[in-house]
DSSP file (Angstrom, degrees, kcal/mol; ACC not computed):
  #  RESIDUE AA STRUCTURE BP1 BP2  ACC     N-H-->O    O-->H-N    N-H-->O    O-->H-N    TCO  KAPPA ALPHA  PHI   PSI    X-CA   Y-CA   Z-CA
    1    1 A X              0   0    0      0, 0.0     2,-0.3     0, 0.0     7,-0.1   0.000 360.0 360.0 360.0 115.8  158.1   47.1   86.9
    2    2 A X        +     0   0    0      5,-0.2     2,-0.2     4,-0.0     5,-0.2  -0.914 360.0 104.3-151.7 105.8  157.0   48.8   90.0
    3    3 A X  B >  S-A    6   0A   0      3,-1.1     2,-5.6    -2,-0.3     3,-2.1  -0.686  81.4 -63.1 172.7 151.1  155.7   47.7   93.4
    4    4 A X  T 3  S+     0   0    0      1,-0.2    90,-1.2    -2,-0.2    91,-0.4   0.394 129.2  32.7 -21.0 -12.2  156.6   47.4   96.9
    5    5 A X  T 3  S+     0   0    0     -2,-5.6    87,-0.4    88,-0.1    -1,-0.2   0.617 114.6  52.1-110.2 -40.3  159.7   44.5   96.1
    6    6 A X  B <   -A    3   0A   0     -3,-2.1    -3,-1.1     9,-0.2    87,-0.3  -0.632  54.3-179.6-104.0 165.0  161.1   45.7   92.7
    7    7 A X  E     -B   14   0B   0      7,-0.8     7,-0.7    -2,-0.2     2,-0.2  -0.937   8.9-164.5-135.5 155.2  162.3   48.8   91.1
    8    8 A X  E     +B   13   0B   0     -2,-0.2     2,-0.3     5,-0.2     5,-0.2  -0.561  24.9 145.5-146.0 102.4  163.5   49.6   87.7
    9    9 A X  E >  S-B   12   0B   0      3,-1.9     3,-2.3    -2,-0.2    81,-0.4  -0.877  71.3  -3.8-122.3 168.6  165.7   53.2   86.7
   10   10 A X  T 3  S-     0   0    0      1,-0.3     3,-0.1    -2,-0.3    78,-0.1   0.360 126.9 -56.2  24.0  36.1  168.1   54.1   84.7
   11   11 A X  T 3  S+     0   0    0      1,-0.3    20,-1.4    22,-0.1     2,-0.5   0.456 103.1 111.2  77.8  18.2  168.5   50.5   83.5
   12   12 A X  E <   -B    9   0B   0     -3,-2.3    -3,-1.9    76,-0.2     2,-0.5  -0.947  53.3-153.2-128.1 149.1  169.1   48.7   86.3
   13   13 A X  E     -BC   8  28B   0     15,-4.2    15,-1.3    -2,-0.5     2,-0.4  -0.933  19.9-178.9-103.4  94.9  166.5   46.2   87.6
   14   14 A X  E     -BC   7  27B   0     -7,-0.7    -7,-0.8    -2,-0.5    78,-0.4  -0.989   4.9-168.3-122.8 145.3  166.7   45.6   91.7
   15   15 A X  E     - C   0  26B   0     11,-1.0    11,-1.6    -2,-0.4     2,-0.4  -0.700  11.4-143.6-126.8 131.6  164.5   43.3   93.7
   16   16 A X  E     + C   0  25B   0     -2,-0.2     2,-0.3     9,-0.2     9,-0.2  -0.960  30.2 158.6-154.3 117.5  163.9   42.9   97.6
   17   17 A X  E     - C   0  24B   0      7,-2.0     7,-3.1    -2,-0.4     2,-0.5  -0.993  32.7-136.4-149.2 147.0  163.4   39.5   99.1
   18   18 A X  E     + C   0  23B   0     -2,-0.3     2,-0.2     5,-0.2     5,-0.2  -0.879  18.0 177.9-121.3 127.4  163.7   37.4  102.6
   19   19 A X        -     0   0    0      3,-0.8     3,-0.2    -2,-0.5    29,-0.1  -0.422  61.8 -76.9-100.4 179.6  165.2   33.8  102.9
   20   20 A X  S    S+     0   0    0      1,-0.2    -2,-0.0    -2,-0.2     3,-0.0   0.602 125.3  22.7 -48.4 -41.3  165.2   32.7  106.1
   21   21 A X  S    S+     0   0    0     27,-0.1    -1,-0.2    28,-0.0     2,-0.2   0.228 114.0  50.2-129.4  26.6  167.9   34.4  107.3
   22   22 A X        -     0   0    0     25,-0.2    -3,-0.8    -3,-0.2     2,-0.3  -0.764  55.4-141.9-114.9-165.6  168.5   37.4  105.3
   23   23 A X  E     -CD  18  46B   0     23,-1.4    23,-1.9    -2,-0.2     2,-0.3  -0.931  39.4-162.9-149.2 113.6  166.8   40.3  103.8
   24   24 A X  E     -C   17   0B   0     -7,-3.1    -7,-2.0    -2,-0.3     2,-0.5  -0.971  21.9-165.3-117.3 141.1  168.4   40.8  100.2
   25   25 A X  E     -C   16   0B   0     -2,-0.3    19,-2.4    19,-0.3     2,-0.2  -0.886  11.0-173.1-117.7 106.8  168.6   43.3   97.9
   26   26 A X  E     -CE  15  43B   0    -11,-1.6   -11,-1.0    -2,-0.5     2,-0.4  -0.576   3.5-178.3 -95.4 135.0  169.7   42.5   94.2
   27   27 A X  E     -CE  14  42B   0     15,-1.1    15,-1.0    -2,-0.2     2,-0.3  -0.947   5.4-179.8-123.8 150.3  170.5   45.3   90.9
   28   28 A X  E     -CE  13  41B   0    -15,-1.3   -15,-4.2    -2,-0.4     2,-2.6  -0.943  30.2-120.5-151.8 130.0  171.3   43.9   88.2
   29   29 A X        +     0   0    0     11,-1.6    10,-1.4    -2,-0.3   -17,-0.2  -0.386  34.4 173.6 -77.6  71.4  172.1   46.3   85.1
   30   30 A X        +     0   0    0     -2,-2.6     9,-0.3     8,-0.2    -1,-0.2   0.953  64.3  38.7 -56.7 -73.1  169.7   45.4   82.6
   31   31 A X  S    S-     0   0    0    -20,-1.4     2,-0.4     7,-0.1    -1,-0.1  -0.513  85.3-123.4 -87.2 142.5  170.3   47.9   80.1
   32   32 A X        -     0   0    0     -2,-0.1     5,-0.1     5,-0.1     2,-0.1  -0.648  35.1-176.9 -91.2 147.7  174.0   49.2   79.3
   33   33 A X        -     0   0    0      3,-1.1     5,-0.1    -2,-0.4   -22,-0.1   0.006  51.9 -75.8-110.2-146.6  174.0   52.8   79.7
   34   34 A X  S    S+     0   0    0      1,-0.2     3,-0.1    -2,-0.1    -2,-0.1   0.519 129.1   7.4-112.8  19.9  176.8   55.0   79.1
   35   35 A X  S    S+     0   0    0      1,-0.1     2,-0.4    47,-0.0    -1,-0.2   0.125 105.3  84.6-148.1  34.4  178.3   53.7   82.3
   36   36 A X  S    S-     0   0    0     -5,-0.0    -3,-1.1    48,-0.0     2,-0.8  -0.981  79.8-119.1-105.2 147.8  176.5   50.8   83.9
   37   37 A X    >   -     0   0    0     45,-1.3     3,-1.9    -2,-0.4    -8,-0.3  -0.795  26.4-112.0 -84.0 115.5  177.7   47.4   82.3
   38   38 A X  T 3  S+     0   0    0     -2,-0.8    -8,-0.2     1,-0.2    -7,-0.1  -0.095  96.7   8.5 -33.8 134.4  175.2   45.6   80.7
   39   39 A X  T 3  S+     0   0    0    -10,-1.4     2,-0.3    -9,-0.3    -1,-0.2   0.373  83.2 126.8 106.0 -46.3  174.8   42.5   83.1
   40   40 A X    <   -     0   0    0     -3,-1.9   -11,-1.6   -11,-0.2    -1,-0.3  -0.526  37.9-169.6 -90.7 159.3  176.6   43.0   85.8
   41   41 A X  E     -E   28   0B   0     -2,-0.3     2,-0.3   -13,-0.2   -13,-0.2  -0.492   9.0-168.4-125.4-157.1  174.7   42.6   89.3
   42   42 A X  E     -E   27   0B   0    -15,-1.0   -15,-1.1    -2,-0.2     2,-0.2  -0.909  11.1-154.6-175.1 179.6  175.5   43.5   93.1
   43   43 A X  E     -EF  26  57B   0     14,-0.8    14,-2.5    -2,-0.3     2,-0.5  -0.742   7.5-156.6 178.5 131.6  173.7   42.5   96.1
   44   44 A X  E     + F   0  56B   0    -19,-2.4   -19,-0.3    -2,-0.2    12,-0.2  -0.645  20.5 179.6-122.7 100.1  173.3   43.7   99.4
   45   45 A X  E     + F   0  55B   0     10,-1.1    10,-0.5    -2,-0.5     2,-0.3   0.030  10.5 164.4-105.8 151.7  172.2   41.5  102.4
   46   46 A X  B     -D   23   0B   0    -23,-1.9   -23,-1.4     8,-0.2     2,-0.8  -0.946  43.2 -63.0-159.1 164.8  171.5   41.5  106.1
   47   47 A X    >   -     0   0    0      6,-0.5     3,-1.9    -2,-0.3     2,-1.2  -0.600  38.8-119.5 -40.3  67.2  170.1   39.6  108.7
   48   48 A X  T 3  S+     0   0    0     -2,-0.8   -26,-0.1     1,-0.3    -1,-0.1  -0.127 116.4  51.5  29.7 -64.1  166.3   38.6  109.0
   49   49 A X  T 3  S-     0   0    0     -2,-1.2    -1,-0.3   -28,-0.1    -2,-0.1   0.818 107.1-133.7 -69.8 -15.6  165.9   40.4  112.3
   50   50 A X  S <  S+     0   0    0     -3,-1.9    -2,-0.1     3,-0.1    -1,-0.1   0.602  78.6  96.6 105.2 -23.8  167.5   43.7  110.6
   51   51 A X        +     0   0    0     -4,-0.4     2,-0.1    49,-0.1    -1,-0.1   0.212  60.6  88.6-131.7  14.6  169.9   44.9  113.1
   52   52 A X  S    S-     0   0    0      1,-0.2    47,-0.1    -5,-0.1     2,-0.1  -0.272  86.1 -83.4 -82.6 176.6  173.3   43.3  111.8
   53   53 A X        -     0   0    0     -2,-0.1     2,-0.5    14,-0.0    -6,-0.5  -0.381  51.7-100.8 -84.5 179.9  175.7   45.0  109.4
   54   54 A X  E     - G   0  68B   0     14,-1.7    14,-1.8    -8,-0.1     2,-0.3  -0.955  27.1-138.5-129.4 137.7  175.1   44.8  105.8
   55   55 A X  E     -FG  45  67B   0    -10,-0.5   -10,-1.1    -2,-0.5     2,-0.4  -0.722   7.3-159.3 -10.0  82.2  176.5   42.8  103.5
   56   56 A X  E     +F   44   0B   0     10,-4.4     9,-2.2    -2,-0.3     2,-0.3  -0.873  17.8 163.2-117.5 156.5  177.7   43.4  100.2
   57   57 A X  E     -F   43   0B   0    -14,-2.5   -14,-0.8    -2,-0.4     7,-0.2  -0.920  47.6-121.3-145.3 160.9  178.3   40.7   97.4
   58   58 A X  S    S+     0   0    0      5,-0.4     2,-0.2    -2,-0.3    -1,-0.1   0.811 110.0  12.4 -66.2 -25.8  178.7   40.6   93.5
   59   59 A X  S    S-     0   0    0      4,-0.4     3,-0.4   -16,-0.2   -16,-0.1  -0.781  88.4-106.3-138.4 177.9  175.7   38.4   93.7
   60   60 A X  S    S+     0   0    0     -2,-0.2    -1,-0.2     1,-0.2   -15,-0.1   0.944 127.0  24.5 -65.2 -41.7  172.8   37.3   96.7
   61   61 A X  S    S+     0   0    0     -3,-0.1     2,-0.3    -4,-0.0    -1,-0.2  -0.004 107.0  98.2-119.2  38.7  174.4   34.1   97.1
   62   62 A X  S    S-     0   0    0     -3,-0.4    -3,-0.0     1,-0.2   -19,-0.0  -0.760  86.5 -63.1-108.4 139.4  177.8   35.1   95.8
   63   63 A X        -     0   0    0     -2,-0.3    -5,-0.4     1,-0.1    -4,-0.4   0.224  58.8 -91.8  -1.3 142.0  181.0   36.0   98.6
   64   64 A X        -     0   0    0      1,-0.2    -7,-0.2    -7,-0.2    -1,-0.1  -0.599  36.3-165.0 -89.5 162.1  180.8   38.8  100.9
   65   65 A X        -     0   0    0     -9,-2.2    -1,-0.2     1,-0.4     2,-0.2   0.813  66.7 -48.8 -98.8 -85.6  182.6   42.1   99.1
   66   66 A X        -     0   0    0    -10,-0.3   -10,-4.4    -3,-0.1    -1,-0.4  -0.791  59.4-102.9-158.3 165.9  182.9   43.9  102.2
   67   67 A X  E     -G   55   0B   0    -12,-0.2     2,-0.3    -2,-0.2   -12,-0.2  -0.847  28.3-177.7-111.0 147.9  180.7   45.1  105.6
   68   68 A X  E     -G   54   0B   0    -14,-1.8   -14,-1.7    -2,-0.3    31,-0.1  -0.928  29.6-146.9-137.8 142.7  179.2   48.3  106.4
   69   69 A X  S    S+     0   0    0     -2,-0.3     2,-0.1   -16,-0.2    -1,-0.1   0.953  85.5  51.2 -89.0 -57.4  177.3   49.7  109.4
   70   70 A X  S  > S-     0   0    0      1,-0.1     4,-2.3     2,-0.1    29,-0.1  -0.577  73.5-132.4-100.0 166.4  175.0   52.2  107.2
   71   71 A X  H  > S+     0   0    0      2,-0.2     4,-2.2    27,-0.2     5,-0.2   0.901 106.4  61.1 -53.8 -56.6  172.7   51.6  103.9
   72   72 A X  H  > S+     0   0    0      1,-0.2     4,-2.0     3,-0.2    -1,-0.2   0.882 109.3  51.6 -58.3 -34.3  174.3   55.1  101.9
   73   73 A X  H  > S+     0   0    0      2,-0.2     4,-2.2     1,-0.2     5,-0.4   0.979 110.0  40.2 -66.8 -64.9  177.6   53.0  102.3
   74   74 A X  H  X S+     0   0    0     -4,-2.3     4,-4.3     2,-0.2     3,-0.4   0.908 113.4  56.3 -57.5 -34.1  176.7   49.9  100.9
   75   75 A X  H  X S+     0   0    0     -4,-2.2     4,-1.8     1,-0.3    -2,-0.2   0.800 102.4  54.6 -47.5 -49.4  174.8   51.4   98.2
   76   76 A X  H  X S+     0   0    0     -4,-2.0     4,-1.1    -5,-0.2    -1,-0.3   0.748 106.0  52.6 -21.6 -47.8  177.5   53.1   97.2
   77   77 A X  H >X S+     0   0    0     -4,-2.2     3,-1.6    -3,-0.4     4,-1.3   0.968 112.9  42.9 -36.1 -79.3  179.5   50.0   97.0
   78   78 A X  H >X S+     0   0    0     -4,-4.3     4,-2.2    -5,-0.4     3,-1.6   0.946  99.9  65.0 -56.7 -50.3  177.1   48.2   94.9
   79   79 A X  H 3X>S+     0   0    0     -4,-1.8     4,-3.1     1,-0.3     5,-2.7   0.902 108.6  46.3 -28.6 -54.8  176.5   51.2   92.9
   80   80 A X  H <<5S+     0   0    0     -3,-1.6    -1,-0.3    -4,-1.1    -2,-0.2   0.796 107.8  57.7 -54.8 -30.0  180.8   50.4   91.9
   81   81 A X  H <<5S+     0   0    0     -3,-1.6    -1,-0.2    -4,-1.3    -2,-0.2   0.987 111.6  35.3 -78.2 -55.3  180.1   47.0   91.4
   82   82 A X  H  <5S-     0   0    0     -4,-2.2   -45,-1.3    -5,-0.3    -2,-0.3   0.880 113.6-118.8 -84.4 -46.3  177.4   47.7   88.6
   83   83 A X  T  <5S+     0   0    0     -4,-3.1     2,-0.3     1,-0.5    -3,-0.2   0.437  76.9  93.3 143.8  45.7  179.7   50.9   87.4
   84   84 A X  S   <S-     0   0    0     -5,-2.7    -1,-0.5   -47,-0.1     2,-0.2  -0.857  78.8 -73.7-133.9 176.3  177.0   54.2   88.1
   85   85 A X    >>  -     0   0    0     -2,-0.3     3,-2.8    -3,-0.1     4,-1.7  -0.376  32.6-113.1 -71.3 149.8  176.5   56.4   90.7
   86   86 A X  T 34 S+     0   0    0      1,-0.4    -7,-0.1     2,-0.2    -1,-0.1   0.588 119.6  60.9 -34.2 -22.6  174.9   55.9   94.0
   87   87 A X  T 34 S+     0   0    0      1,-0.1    -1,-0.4   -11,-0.1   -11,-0.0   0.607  98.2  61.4-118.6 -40.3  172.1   58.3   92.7
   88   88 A X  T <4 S+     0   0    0     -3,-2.8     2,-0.9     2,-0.1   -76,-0.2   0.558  73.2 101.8-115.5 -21.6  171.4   55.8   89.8
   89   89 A X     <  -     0   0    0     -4,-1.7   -79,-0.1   -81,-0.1   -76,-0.1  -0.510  63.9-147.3 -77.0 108.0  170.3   52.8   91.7
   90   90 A X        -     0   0    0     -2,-0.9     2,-0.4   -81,-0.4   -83,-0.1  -0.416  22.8-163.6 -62.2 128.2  166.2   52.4   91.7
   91   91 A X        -     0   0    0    -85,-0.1   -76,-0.1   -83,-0.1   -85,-0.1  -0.879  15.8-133.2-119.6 122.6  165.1   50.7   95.7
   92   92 A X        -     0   0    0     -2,-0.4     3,-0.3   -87,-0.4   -85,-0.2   0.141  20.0-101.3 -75.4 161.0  162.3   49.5   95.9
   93   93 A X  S >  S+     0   0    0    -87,-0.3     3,-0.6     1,-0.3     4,-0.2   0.591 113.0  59.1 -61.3 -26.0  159.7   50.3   99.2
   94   94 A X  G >  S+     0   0    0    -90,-1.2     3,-0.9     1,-0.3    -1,-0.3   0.820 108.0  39.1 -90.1 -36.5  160.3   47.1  100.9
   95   95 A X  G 3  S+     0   0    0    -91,-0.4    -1,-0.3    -3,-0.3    -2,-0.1  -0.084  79.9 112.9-115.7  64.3  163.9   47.4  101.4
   96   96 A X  G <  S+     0   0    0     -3,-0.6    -1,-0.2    -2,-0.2    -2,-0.1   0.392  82.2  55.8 -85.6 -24.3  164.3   51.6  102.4
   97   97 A X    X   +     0   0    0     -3,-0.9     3,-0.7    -4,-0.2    -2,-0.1   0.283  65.2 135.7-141.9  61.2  165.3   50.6  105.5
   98   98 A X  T 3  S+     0   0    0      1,-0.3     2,-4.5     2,-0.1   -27,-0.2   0.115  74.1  27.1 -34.1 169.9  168.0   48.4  105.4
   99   99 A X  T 3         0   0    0      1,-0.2    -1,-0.3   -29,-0.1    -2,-0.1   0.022 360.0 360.0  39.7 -23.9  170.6   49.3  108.0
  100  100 A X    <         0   0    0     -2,-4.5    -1,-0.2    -3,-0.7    -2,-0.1   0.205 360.0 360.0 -39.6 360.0  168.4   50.8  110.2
């Protein structure tokens, strides 16, 4: 699965989409690995125009975790949620520049 919304490495699945007023990006840990938990997701959000902080949540439409001003932060964060490194999470072309 490959193309400008989705990604898929190292067994986690994430997906880049706009509601009305965000711009979300969801992993979810399809395959367990010998540290991501099978299952488990993250999700990282911001505002339609782009120029808010970002958002992170266990799910897209799940509580906010916590806020961060750059993309390497929240990614990191989600990365914990789902239990890999920062390094492990596939993002797809559409959503590279989150936090920007």
């Amino acid at each position: 699965m490959s193309d400008d919304r989705t990604a898929e490495a190292n067994g986690i699945r994430a997906s880049y989409d706009e509601t009305e007023t965000e711009r979300v990006l969801e992993f979810e840990a399809a395959v367990e690995g010998a540290t991501a938990r099978h299952g488990a997701t993250a999700a990282i959000a911001q505002n339609r125009e782009g120029y808010a902080m970002l958002k992170v949540r266990p799910t897209a439409d799940g509580d906010e975790l916590e806020r961060y001003y750059g993309f390497d932060m929240a990614l990191d964060h989600a990365a914990e949620l789902l239990g890999v490194s920062q390094r492990d999470l596939p993002v797809p072309a559409a959503a590279e520049d989150l936090g920007m």
